[in-house]
C-alpha positions in Angstrom: 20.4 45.8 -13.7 16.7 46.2 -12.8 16.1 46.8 -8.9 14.2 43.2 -8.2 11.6 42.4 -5.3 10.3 39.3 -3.7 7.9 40.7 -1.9 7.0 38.0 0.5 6.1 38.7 4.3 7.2 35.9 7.0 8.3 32.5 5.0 12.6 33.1 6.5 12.9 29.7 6.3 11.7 28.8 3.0 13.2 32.4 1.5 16.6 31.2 2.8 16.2 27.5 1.4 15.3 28.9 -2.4 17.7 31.3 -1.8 20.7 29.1 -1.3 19.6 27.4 -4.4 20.9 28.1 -8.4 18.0 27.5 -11.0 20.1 24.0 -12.0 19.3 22.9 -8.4 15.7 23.2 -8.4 14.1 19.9 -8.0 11.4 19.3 -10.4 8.6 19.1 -7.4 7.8 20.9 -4.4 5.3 20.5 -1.4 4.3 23.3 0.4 2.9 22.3 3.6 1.6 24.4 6.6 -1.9 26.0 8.5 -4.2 28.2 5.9 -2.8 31.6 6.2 0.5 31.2 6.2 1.4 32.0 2.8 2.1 29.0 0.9 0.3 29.7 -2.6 1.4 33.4 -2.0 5.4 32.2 -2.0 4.7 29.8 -4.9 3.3 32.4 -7.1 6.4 34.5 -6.1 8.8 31.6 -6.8 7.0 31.3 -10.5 7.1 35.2 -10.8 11.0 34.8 -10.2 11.6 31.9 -12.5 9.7 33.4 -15.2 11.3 37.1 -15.0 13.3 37.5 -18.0 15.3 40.2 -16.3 19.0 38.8 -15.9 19.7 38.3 -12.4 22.2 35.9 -10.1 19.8 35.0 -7.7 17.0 32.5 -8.0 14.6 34.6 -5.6 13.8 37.9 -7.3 11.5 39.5 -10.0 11.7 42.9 -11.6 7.8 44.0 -11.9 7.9 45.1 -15.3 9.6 42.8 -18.1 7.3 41.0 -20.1 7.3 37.9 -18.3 6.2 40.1 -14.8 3.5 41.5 -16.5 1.9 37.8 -18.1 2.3 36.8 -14.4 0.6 39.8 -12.9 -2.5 39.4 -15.5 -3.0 35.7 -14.9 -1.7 35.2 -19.0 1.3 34.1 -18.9 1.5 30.5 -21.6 3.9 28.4 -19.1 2.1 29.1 -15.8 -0.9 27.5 -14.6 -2.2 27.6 -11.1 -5.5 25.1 -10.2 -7.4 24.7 -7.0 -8.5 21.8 -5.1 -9.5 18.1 -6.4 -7.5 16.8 -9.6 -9.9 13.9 -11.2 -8.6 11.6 -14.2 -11.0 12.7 -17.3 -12.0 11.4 -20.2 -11.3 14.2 -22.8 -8.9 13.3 -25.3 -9.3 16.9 -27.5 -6.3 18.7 -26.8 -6.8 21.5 -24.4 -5.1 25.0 -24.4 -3.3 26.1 -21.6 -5.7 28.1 -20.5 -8.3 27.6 -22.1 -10.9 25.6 -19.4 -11.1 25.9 -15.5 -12.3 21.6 -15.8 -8.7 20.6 -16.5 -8.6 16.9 -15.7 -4.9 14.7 -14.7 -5.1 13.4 -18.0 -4.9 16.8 -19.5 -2.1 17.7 -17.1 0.0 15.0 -18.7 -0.2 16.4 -21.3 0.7 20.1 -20.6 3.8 18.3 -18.7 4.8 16.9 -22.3 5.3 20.4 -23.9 7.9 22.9 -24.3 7.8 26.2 -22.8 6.1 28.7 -25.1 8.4 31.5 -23.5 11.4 29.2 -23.9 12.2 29.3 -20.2 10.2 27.4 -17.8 7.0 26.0 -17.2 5.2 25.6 -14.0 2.5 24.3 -12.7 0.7 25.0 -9.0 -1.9 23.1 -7.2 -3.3 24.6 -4.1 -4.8 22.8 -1.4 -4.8 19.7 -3.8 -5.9 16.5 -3.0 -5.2 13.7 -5.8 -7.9 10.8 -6.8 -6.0 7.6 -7.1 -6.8 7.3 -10.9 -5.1 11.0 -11.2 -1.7 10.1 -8.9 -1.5 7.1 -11.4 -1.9 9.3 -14.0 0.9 12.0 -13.0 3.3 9.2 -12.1 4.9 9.4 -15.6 5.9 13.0 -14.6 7.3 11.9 -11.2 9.5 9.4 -12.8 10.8 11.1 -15.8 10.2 14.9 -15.1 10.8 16.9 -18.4 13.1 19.1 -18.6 12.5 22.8 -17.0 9.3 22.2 -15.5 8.3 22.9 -12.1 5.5 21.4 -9.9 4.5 23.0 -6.6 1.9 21.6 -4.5 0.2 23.1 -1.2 -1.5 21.7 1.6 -2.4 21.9 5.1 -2.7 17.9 5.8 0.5 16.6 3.9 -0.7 13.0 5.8 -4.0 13.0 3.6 -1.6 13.0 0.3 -1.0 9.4 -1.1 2.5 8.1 -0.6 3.5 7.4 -3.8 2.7 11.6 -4.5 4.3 12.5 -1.4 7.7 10.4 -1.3 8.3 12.1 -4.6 8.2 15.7 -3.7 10.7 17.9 -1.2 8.5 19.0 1.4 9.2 22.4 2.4 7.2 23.5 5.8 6.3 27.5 6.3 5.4 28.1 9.7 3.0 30.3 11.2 3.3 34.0 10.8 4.4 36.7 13.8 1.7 39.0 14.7 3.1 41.4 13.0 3.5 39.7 10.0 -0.3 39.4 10.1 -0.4 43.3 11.0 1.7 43.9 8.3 0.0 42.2 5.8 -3.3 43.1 7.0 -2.3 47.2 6.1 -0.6 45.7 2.9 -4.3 44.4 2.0 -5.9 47.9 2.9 -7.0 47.8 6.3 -6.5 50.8 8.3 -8.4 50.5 11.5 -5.2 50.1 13.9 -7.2 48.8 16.8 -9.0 46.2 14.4 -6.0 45.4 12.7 -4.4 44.6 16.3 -7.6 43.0 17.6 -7.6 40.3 14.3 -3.7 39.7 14.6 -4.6 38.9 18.1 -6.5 36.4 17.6 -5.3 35.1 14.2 -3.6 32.0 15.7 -0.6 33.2 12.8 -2.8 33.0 10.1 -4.0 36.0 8.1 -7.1 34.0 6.9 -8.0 33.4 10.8 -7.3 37.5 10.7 -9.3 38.5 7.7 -12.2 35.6 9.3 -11.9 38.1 12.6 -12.1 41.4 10.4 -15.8 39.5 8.7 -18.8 41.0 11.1 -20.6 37.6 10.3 -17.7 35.2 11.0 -16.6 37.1 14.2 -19.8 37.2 15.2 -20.4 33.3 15.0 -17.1 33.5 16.9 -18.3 35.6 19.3 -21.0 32.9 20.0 -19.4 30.5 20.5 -17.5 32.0 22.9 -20.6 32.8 25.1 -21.9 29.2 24.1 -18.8 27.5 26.1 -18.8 29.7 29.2 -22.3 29.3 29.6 -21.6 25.5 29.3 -18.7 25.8 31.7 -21.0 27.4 34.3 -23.8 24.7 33.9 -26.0 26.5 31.0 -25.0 26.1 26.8 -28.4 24.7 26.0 -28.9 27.2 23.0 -26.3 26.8 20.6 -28.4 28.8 17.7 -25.7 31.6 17.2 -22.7 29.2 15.8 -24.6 25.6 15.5 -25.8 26.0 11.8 -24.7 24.3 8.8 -23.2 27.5 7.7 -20.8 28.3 10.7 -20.6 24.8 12.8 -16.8 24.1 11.3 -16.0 28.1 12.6 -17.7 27.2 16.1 -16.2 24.1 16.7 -13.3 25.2 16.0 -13.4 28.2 18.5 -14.4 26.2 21.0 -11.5 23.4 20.6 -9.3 26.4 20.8 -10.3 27.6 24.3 -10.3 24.0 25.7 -6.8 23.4 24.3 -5.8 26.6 26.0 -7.7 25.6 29.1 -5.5 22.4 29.3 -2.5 24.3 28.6 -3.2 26.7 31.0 -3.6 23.6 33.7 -0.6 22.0 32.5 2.3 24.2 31.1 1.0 27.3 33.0 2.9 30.3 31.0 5.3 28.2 29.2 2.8 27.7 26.1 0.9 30.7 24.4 -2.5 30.8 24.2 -4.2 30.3 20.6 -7.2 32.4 21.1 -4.9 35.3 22.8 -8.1 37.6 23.4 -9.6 35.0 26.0 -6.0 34.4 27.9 -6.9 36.1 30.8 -11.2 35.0 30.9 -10.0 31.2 30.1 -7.5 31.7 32.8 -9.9 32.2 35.2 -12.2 28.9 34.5 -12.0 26.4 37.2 -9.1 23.6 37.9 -10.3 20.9 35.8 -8.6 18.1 35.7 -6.1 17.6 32.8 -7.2 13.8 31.7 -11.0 15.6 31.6 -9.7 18.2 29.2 -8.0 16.4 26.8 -11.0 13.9 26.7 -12.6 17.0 25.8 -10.7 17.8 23.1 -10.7 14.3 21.8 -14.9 14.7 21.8 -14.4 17.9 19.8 -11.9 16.3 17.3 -14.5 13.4 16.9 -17.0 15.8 16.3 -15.7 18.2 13.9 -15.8 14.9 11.9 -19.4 13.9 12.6 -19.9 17.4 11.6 -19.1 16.3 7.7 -21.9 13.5 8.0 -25.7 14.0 7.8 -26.0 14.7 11.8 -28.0 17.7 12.5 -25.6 20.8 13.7 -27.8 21.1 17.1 -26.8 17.2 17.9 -23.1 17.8 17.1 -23.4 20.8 19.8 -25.1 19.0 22.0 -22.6 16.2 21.9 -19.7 18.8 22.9 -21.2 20.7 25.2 -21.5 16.9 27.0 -17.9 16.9 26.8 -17.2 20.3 28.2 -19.6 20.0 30.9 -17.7 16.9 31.9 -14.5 18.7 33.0 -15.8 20.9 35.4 -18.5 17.6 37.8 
């Protein structure tokens, strides 16, 4: 018997769920939930790698890298796979569409791919990352909820499980993958071909346990918006933060704000639960430690301004006005 891999870093829970599992147990839908980063679409493609290995094997987790059915998976060819990104809308297209034969495949296509037997003989799965489902297309899919063929596998990832309509969500087993060690991020960061040990350190750091956070860190334009806003908040703590140029674009506002939610939450924490809570942004532990005593109720209002702005952000509001309403907000904690 072939020597077989699941090469997945991180994920122990999930690894020892599937693993406790026989194929005749699977369910027929899964939902993947957890930050960015974490590794969600990167276990589901390993789940469909193993279900689709043709190598014999007792386990459900596992894949042998070089039958027929691994090598379709590792090209992006194999008939009884197919993987999609982002927003499923109902279509009007009643032509017959190939497998994969159109990145514009619509719910109502889906249906029909759901109806088919697997070209391989084994089984055919389906993933949709990040998805989020139009009404008309969670109508559309409900057939395959309530009489899942035979043999076919649906596995669905998101980071807000809450945004997912209920009659989508009660119907799939949620399975939640945490956020990853620092050295799962350092591990995966050499896996990906980094080799700067001091950079790879510095980005695992500050990765918050996700390796997009890491790879955003390892980006000279990304870490240097962080880097901004960084500035942008002491200066605001100390009285200044008028000029909020160097993260408050279009471009990079979502990156800023969300740096600067970070250091507040770990400014409350640090006021509240003193060493009992890690900091998020790990680098500044010891400069946010230092900030003055403000008063708990004053941070959290904070935060609650920068939540409420990182959804004003979405709107038609200029970037400069969405900074200037936060740095209102942090200025408040420290009067």
């Amino acid at each position: 018997m072939s020597e077989l891999s699941f090469d997945v870093v991180g994920a122990e829970g999930p690894t020892r769920f599937f693993s406790s599992l026989a194929q005749g147990r699977l369910a027929h839908a899964y939902l993947f939930t957890g930050h960015d980063g974490v590794g969600k679409r990167t276990f589901a493609d390993r789940l469909a790698q193993s279900l689709l290995c043709v190598t014999p094997k007792e386990t459900l987790l596992g894949y042998c890298g070089t039958c027929s059915g691994c090598k379709m998976v590792a090209s992006g060819t194999h008939p009884d796979l197919f993987a999609s990104r982002g927003q499923l809308k109902i279509g009007d297209r009643d032509a017959p569409a190939g497998f994969h034969e159109t990145d514009d495949m619509t719910a109502r296509d889906l249906v029909r791919q759901f109806s088919l037997h697997a070209y391989e003989g084994g089984w055919r799965i389906f993933i949709f990352e990040d998805v989020e489902f139009t009404r008309e297309a969670a109508n559309a899919l409900l057939a395959f909820f309530e009489d899942p063929p035979s043999n076919v596998l649906l596995v669905l990832t998101t980071d807000a499980p809450g945004k997912l309509l209920d009659t989508i969500r009660s119907r799939l087993v949620e399975v939640h993958f945490p956020l990853l060690s620092r050295t799962n991020v350092e591990t995966i960061l050499r896996r990906k071909g980094y080799t700067d040990e001091k950079e790879i350190a510095r980005a695992a750091l500050i990765a918050q346990g996700s390796v997009d956070r890491a790879l955003a860190a390892l980006d000279g334009a990304t870490a240097e918006v962080r880097d901004a806003a960084i500035a942008w908040f002491y200066n605001v703590v100390e009285g200044g933060g008028v000029d909020d140029s160097g993260w408050a674009v279009r471009e990079s506002l979502e990156e800023g704000l969300e740096t600067v939610k970070t250091l507040v939450r770990d400014w409350l924490v640090m006021r509240v639960a003193r060493k009992e809570i890690a900091p998020l942004a790990a680098d500044e532990a010891r400069t946010v430690a230092k900030l003055p005593k403000a008063e708990p109720a004053r941070l959290a209002a904070a935060l609650e301004a920068i939540v409420e702005a990182e959804a004003i952000a979405r709107t038609n509001v200029t970037p400069h006005l969405v900074a200037e309403y936060v740095r209102m907000a942090v200025a408040t904690c420290v009067r």
